[in-house]
C-alpha positions in Angstrom: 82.2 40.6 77.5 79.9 40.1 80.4 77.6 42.4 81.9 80.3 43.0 85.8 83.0 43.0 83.4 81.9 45.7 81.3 80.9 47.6 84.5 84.4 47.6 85.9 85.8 47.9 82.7 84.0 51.1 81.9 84.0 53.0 85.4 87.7 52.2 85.1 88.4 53.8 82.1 86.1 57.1 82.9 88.4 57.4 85.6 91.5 57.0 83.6 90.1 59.2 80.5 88.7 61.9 83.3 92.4 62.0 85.0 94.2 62.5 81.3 91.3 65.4 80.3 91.5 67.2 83.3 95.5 66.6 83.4 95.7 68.0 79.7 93.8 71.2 80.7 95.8 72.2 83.9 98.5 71.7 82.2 97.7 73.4 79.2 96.2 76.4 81.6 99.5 76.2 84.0 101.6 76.4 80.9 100.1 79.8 80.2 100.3 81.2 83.0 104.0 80.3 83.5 104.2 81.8 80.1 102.2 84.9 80.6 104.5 85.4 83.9 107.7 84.8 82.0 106.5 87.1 79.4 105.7 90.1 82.3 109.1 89.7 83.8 110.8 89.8 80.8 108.6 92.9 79.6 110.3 94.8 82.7 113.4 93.1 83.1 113.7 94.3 79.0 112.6 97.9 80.0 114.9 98.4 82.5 117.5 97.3 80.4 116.9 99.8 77.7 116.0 102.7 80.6 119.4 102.2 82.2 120.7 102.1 78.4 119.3 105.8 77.4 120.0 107.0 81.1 123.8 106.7 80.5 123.8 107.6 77.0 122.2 110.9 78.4 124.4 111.1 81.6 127.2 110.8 78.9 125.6 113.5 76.7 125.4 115.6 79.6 128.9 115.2 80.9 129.9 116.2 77.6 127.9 119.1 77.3 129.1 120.6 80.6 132.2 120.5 79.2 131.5 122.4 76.3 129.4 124.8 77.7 130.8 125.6 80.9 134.6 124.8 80.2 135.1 125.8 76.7 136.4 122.2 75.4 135.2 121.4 72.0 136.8 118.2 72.1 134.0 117.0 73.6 131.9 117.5 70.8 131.7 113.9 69.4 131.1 112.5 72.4 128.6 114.7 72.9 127.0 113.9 69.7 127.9 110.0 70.1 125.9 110.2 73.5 122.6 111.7 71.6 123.0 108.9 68.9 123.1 106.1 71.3 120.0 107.7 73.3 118.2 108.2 69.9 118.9 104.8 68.7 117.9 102.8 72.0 115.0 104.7 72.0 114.2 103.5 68.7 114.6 100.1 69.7 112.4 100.7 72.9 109.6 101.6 70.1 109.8 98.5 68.2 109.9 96.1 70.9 106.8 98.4 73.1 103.7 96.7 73.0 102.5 99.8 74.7 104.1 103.1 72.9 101.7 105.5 75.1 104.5 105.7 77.7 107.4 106.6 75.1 105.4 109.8 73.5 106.5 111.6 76.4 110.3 110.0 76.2 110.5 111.0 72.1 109.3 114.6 72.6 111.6 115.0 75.0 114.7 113.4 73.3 113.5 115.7 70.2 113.7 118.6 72.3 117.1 118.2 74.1 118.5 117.3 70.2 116.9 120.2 68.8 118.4 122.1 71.7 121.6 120.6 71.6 122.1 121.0 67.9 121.3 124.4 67.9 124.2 125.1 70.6 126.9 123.4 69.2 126.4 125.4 65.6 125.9 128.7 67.1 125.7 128.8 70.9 129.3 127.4 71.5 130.8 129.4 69.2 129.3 132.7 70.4 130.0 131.8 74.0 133.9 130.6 72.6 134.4 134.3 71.6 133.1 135.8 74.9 134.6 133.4 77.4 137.9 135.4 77.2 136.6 138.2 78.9 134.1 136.5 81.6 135.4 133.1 81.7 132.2 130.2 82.2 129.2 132.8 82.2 127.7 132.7 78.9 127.8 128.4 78.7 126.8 128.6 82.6 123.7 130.8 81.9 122.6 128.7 79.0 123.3 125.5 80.7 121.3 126.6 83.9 118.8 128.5 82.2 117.6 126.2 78.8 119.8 123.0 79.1 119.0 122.0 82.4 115.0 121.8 82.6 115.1 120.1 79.1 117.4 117.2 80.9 115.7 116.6 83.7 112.5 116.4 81.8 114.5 113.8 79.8 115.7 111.7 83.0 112.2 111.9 84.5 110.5 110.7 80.9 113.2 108.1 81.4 112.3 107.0 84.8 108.8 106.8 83.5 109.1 104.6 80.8 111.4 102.3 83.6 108.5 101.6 85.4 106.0 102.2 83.2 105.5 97.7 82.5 104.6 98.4 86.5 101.5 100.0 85.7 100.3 97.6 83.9 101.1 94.5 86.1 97.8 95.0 88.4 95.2 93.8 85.7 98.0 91.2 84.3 98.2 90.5 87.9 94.5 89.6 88.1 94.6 87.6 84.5 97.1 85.8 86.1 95.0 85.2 89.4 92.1 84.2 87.2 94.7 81.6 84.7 95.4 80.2 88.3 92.1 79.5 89.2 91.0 78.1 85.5 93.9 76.1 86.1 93.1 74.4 89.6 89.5 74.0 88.9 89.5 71.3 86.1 91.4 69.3 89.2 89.0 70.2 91.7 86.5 68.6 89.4 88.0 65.2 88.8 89.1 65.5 92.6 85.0 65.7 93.2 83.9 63.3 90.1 86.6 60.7 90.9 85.4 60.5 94.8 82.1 60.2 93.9 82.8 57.4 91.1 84.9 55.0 93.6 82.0 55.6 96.2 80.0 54.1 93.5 82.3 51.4 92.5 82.6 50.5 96.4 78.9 49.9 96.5 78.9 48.0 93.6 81.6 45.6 94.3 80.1 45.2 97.5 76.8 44.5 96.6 77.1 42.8 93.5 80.6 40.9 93.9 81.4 40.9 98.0 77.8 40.2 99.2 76.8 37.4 97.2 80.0 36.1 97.4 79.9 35.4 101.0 76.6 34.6 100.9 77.4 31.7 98.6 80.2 30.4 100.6 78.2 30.3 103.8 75.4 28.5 101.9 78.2 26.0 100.5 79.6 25.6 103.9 76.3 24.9 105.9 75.5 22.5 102.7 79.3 20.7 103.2 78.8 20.8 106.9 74.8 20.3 107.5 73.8 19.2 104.7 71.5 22.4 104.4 70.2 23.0 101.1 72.5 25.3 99.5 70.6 28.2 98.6 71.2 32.0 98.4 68.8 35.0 99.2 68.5 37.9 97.5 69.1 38.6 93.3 72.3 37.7 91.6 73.1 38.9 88.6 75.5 38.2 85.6 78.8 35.8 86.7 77.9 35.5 90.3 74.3 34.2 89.0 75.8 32.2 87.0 78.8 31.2 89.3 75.3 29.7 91.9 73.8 28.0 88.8 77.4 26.7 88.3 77.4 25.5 91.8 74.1 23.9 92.1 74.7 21.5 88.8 78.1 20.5 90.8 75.7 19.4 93.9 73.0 18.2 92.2 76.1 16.1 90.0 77.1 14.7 93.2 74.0 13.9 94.9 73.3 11.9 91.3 76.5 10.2 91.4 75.3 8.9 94.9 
């Protein structure tokens, strides 16, 4: 291979080797971002599934309760009890999927509590309030309810809530990773973008001092020789096929002026 077509051939395929690397790496960069984004919004969309999850299996609970306390109506019982299962068991789930299980301390306190509490009213609360309801109908459930109930349930809910938007908290510094992926992302391009300009600016002057120059040089030396007669001579260095092209070229007219 001669010494242009090597040239060429190499500053070609830097170019082509320096668009597949810094291809590979945005991609690669781009495809974790879009995974570390897709992984963020399926944390929350994930959490406010489960949230909305325990805050009807408590509503439920609730509902229940009200009904047993206030109203007398033990056939509420297993629903009651059905409605602190369900919150108990999503909130076990909620543990094993948490990456993060600062923000569900508060939440299984607080569900421990309102069992605990809820428990200890249906064995011997209810029954208690059953035997006095005859006489003041409501007041004994309706004290308990207002009085110990209550505050333990809204803690609950607001524990709830908390956990809900707790994957918010955290999307600030994933925010910022993701601001920084971006960037490590753009940057490898930005470089070949800078690299690759500066690599045809050199190929342009090249080709146009080693392969355009000479070139036209030659052919007005070969047309002043076919016109004028001139002697067909070219200024300035040639190098590899184009000196060897003018060598060519002077053995043709020296070939004819022989054959003369």
């Amino acid at each position: 291979m001669t010494g242009m077509r090597k040239r060429v051939t190499a500053g070609f395929l830097s170019i082509v080797c320096l668009l597949f690397f810094s291809g590979m790496v945005s991609f690669l960069e781009l495809s974790r971002l879009s995974r570390d984004t897709g992984e963020i919004l399926g944390a929350n969309k994930r959490n406010i599934e489960l949230a909305r999850e325990m805050l009807d299996a408590v509503h439920d609970q609730n509902v229940a309760l009200i009904h047993i306390s206030v109203f007398g109506d033990r056939s509420y019982d297993s629903l009651c009890m059905a409605g602190m299962e369900r919150l108990e068991k999503t909130l076990r789930v909620a543990q094993a999927e948490a990456f993060d299980k600062s923000f569900l301390d508060s939440l299984a306190f607080a569900t421990t509590e309102l069992r605990l509490l809820t428990d200890n009213y249906l064995a011997f609360g209810a029954g208690a309030a059953d035997s006095v309801r005859l006489a003041v109908p409501d007041s004994v459930g309706g004290r308990w309810y207002n009085d110990e109930y209550e505050a333990h349930y809204d803690r609950l809910t607001a524990a709830i809530e908390n956990y809900m938007t707790s994957t918010q908290s955290s999307l600030a510094p994933r925010a910022e990773q993701m601001k920084t992926n971006a960037y490590r992302a753009v940057t490898p391009v930005l470089i070949s973008l800078v690299v690759m300009i500066a690599i045809v600016l050199m190929f342009y002057y090249f080709i146009l001092v080693y392969c355009v120059d000479p070139v036209e040089r030659m052919i007005h030396s070969l047309d002043g020789y076919l016109r004028f007669r001139t002697p067909f001579t070219v200024k300035g260095e040639l190098k590899d096929e184009m000196l060897a092209l003018r060598e060519k070229i002077e053995s043709l007219i020296n070939l004819v002026k022989q054959s003369k």
